[in-house]
TIMARFI-283305 format. One record per residue: x, y, z of N, C-alpha, C in turn; residue number from 0. Coordinates in pm, 1 decimal, always signed. Atoms other than C-alpha are relative to their C-alpha. Layout:
<sites>
@n.px->X; n.py->Y; n.pz->Z; ca.px->X; ca.py->Y; ca.pz->Z; c.px->X; c.py->Y; c.pz->Z; num->NUM
...
</sites>
This chain:
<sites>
@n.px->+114.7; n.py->-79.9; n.pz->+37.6; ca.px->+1431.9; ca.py->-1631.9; ca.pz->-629.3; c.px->-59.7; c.py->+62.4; c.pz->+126.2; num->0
@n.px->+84.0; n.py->-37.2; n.pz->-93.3; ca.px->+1268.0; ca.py->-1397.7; ca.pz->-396.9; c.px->-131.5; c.py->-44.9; c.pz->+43.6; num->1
@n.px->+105.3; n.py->-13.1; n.pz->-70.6; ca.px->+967.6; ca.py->-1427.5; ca.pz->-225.5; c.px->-109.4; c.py->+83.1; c.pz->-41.8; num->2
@n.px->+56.9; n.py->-130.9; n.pz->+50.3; ca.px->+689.9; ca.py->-1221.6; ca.pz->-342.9; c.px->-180.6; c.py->+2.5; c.pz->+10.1; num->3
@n.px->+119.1; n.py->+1.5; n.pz->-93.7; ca.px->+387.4; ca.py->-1306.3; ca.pz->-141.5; c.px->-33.0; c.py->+45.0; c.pz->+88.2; num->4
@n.px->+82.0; n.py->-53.4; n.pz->-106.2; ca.px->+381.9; ca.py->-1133.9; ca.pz->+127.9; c.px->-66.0; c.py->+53.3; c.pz->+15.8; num->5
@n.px->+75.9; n.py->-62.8; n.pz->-12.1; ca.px->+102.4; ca.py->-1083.5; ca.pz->+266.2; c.px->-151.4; c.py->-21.2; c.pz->-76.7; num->6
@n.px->+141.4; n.py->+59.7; n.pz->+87.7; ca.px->-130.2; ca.py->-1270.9; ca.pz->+21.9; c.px->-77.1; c.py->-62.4; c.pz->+107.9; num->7
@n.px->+51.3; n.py->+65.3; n.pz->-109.5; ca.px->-413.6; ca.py->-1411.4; ca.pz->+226.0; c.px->-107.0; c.py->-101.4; c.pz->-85.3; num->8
@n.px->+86.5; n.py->+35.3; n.pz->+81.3; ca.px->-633.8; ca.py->-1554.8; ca.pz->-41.6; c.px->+43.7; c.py->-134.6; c.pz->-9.4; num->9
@n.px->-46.4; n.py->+163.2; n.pz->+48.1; ca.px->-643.4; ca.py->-1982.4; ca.pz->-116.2; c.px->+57.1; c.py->+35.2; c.pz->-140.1; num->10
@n.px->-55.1; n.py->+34.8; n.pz->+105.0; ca.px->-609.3; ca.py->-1915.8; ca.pz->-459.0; c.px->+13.5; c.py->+114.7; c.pz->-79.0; num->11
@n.px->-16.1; n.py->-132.5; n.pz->+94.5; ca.px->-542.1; ca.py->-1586.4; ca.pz->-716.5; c.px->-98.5; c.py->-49.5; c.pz->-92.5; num->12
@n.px->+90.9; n.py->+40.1; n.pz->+120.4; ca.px->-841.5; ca.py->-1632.7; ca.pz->-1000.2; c.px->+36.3; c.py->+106.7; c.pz->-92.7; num->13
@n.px->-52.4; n.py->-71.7; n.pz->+129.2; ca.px->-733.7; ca.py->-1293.4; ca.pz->-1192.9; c.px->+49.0; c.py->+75.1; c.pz->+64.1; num->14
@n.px->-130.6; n.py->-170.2; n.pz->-41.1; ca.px->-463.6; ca.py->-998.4; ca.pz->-1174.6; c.px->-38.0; c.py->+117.6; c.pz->-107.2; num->15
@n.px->-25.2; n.py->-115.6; n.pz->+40.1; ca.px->-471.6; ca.py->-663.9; ca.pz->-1314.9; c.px->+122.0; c.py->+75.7; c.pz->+18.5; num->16
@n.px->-93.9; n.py->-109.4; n.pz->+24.1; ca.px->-235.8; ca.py->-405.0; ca.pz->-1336.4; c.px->+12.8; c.py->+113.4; c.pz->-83.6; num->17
@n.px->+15.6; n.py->-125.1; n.pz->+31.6; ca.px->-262.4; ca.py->-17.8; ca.pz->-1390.4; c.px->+78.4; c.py->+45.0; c.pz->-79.6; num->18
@n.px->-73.8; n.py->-108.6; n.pz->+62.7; ca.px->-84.9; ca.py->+250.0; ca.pz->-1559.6; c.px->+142.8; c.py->-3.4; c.pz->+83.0; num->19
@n.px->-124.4; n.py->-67.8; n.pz->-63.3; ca.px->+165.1; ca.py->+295.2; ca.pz->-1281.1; c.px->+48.2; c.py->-115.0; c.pz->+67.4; num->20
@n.px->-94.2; n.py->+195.3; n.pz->-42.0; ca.px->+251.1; ca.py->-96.5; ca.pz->-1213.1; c.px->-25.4; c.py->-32.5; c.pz->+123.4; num->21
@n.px->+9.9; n.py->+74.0; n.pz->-142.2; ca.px->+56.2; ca.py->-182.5; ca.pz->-906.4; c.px->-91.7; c.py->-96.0; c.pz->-64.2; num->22
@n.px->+75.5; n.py->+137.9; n.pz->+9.5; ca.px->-101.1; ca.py->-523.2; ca.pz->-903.0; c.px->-90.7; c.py->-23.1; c.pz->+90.3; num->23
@n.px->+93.7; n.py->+9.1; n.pz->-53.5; ca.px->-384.2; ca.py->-613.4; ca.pz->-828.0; c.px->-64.5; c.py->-156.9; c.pz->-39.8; num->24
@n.px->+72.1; n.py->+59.6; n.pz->-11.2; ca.px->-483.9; ca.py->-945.1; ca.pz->-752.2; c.px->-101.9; c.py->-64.2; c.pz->+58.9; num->25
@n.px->+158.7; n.py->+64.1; n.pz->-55.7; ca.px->-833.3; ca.py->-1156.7; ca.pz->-680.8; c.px->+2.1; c.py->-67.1; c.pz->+9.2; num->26
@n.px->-0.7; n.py->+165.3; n.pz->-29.4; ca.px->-908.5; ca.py->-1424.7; ca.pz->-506.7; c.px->-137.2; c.py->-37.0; c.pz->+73.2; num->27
@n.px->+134.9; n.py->+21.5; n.pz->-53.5; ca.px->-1128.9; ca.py->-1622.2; ca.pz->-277.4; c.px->+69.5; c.py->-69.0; c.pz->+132.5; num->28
@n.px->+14.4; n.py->+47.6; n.pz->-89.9; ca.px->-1159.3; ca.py->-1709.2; ca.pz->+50.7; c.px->-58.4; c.py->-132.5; c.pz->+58.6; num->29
@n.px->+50.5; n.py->+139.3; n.pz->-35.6; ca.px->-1326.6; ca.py->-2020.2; ca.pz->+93.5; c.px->-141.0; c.py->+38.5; c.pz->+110.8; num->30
@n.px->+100.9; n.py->-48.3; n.pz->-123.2; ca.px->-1682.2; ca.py->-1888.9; ca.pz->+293.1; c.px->+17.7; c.py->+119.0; c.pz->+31.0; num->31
@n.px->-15.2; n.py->-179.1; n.pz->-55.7; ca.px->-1535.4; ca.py->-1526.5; ca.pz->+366.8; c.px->-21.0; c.py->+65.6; c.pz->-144.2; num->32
@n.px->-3.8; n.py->-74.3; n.pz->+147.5; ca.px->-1570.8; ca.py->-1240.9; ca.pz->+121.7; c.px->+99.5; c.py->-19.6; c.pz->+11.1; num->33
@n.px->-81.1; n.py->+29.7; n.pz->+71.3; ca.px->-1357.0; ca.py->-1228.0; ca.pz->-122.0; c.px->+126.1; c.py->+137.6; c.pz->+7.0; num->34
@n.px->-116.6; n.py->-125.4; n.pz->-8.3; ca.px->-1045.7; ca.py->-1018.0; ca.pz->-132.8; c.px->+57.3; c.py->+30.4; c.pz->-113.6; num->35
@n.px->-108.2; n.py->-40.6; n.pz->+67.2; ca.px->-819.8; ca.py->-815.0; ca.pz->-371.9; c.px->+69.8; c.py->+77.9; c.pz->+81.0; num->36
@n.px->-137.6; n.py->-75.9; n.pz->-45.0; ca.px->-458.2; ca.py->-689.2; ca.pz->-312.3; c.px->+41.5; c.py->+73.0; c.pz->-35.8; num->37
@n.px->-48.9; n.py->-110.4; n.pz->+63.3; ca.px->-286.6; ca.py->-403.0; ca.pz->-384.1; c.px->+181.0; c.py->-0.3; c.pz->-11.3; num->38
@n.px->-146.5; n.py->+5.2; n.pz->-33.2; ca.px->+94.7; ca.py->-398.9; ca.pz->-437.3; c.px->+91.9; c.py->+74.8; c.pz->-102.3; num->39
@n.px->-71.0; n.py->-57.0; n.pz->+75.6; ca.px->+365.1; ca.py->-175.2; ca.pz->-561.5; c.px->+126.3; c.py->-6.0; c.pz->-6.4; num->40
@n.px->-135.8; n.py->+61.3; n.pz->-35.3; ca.px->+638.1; ca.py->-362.3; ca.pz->-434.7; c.px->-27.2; c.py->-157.4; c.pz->+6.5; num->41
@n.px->+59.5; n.py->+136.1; n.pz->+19.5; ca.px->+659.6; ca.py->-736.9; ca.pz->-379.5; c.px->-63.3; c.py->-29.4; c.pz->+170.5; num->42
@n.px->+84.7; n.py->-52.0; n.pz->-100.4; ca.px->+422.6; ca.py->-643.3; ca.pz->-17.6; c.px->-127.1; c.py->+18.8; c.pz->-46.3; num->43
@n.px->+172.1; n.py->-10.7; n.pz->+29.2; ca.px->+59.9; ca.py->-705.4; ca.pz->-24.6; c.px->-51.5; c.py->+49.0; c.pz->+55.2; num->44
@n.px->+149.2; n.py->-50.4; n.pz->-47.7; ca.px->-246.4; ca.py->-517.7; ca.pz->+103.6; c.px->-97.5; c.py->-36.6; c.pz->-9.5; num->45
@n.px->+182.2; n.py->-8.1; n.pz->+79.8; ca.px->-598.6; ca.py->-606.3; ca.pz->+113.2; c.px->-51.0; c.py->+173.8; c.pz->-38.1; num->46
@n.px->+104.2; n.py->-67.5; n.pz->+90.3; ca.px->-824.1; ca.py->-365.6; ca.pz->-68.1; c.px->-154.5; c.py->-23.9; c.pz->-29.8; num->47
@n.px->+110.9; n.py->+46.1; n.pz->+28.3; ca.px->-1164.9; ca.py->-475.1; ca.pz->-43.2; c.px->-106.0; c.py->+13.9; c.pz->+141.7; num->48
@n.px->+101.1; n.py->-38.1; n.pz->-14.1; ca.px->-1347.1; ca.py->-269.5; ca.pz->+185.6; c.px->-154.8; c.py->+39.6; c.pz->-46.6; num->49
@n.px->+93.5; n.py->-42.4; n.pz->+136.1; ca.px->-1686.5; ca.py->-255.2; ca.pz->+76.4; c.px->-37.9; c.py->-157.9; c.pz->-84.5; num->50
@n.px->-3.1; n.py->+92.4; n.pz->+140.0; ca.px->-1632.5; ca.py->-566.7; ca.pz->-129.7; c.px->-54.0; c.py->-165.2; c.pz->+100.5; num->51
@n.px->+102.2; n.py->+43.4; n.pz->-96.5; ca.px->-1902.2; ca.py->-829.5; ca.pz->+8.6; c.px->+17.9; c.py->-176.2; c.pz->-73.8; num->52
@n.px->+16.0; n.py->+150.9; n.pz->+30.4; ca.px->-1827.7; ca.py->-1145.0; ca.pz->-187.6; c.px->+113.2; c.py->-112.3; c.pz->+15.0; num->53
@n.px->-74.5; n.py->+66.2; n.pz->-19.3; ca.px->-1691.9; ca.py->-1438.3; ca.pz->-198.2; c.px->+115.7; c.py->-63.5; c.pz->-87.6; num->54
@n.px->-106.8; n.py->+40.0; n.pz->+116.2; ca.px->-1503.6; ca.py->-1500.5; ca.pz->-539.4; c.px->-23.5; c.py->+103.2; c.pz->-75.9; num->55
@n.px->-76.3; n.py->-71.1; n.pz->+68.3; ca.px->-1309.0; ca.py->-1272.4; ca.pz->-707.2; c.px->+43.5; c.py->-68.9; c.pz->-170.8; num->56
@n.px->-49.5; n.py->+124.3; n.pz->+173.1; ca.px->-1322.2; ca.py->-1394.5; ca.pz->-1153.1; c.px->+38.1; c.py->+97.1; c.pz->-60.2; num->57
@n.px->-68.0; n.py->-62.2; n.pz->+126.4; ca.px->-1253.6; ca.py->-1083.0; ca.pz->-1316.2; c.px->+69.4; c.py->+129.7; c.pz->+54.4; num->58
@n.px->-45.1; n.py->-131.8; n.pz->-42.4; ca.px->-1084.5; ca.py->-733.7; ca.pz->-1244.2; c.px->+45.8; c.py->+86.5; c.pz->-112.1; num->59
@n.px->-61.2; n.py->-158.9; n.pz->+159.9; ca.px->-1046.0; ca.py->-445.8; ca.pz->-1516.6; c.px->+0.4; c.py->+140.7; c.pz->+71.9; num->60
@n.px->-88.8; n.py->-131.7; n.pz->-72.2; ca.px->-878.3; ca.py->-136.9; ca.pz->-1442.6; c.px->-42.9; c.py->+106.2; c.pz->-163.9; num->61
@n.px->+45.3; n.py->-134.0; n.pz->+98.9; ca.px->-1026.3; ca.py->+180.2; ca.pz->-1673.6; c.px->+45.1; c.py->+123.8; c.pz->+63.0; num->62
@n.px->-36.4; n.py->-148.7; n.pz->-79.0; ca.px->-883.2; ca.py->+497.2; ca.pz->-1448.8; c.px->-48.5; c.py->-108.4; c.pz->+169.7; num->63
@n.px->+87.7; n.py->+125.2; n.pz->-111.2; ca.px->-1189.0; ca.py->+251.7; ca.pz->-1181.1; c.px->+34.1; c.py->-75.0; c.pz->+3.9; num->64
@n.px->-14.4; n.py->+150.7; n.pz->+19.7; ca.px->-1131.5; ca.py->-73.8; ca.pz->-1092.4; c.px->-122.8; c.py->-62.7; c.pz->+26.9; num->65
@n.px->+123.7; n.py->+113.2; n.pz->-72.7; ca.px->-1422.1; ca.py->-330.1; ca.pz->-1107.8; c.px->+48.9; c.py->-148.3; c.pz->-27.3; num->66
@n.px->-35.9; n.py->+121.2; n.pz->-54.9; ca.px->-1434.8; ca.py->-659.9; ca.pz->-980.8; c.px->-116.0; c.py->-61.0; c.pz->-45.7; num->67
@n.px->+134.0; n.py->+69.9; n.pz->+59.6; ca.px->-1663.6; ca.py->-928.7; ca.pz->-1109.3; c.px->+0.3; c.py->-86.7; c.pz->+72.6; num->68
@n.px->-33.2; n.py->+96.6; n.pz->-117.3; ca.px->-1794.7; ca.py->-1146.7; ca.pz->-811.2; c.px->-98.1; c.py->-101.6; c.pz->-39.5; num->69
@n.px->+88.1; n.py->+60.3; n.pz->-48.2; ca.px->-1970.7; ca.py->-1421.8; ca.pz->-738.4; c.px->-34.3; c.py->-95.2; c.pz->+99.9; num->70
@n.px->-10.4; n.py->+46.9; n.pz->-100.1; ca.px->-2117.0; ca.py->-1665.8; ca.pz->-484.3; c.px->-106.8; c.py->+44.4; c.pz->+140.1; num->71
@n.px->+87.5; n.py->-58.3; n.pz->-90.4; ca.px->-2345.2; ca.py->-1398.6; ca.pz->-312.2; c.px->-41.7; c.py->+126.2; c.pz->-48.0; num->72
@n.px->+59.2; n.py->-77.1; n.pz->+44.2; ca.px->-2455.2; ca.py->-1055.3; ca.pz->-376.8; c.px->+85.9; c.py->+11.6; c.pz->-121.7; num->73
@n.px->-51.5; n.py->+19.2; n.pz->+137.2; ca.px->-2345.7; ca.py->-1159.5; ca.pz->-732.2; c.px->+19.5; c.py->+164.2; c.pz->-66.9; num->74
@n.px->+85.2; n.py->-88.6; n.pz->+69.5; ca.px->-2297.3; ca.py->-874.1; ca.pz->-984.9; c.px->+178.3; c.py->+81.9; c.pz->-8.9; num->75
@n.px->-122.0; n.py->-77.8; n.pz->+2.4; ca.px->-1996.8; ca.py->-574.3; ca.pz->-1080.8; c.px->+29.0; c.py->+103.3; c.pz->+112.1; num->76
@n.px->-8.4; n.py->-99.7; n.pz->-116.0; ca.px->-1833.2; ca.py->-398.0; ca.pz->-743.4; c.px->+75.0; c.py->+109.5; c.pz->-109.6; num->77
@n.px->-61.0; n.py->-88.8; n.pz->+26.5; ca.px->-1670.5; ca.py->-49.8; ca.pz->-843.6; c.px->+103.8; c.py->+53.1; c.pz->+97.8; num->78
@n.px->-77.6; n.py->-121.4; n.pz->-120.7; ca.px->-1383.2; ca.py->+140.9; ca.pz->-654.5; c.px->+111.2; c.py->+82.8; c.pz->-92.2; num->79
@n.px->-29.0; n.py->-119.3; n.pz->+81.4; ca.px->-1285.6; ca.py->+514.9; ca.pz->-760.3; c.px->+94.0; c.py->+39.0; c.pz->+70.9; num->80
@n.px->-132.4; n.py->+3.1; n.pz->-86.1; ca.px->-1007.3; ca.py->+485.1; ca.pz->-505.1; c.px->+154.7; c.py->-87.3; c.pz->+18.1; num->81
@n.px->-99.0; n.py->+142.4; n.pz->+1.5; ca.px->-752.7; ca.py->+189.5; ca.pz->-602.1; c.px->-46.0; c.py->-60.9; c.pz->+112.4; num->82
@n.px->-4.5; n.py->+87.7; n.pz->-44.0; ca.px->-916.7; ca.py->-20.9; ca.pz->-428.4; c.px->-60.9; c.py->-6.9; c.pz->+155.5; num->83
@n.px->-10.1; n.py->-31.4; n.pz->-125.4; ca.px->-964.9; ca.py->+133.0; ca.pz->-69.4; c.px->-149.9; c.py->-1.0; c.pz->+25.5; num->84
@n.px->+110.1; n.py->+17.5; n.pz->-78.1; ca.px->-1332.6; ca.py->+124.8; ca.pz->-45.0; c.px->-61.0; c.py->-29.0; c.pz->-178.1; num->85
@n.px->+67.6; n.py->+99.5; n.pz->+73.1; ca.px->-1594.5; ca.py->-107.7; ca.pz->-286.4; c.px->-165.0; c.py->+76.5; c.pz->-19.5; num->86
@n.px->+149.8; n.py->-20.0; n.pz->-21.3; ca.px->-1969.4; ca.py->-32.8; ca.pz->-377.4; c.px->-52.2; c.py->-110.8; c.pz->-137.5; num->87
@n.px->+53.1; n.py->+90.6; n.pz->+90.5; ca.px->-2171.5; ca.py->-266.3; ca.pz->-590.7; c.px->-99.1; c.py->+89.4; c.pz->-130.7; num->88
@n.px->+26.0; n.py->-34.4; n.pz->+24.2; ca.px->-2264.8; ca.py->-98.6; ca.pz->-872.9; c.px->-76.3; c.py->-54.5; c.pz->-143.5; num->89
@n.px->+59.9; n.py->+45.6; n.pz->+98.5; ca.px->-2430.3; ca.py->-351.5; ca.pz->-1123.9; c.px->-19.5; c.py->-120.0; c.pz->+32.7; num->90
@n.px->+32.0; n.py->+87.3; n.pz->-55.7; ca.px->-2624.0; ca.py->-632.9; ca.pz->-945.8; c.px->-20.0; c.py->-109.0; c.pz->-162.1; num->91
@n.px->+5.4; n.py->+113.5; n.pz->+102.3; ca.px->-2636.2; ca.py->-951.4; ca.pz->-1128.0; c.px->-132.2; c.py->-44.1; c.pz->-21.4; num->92
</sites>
């Protein structure tokens, strides 16, 4: 079986998504750092979570946008109108 982590940096994955055009996107948590999601369209990861200020990653839905449902600190729904490449908080908890 291949390999198909590289590049994950997260302790643990809490939820995945996946678009229209088959990139994945999963969320996780850092343990004390914000929280990260990945981007991948191969089995090669990216972070994605400029912008993105927390520390756990529980939900991710993909509408055209992707939002992220955090918590842990500035609780609440991030938005990004870019796959991912830059974050804004757009529905405080």
């Amino acid at each position: 079986m291949e390999k198909a982590n590289n590049g994950l940096s997260a302790l643990y994955e809490s939820c995945i998504a996946i678009n229209a055009a088959g990139d994945i996107f999963p969320g996780g948590d850092l343990k004390g750092f914000p929280g990260v999601i990945h981007r991948s369209t191969d089995s090669n990861w990216t972070p994605v979570n400029n912008g993105l200020e927390c520390g756990n990653i529980w939900r991710i839905n993909l509408t055209g946008e992707i939002f992220a449902g955090t918590a842990g600190c500035e609780d609440g729904a991030y938005r990004s109108t870019d796959d991912g490449e830059s974050w804004a908080l757009t529905i405080p908890a």
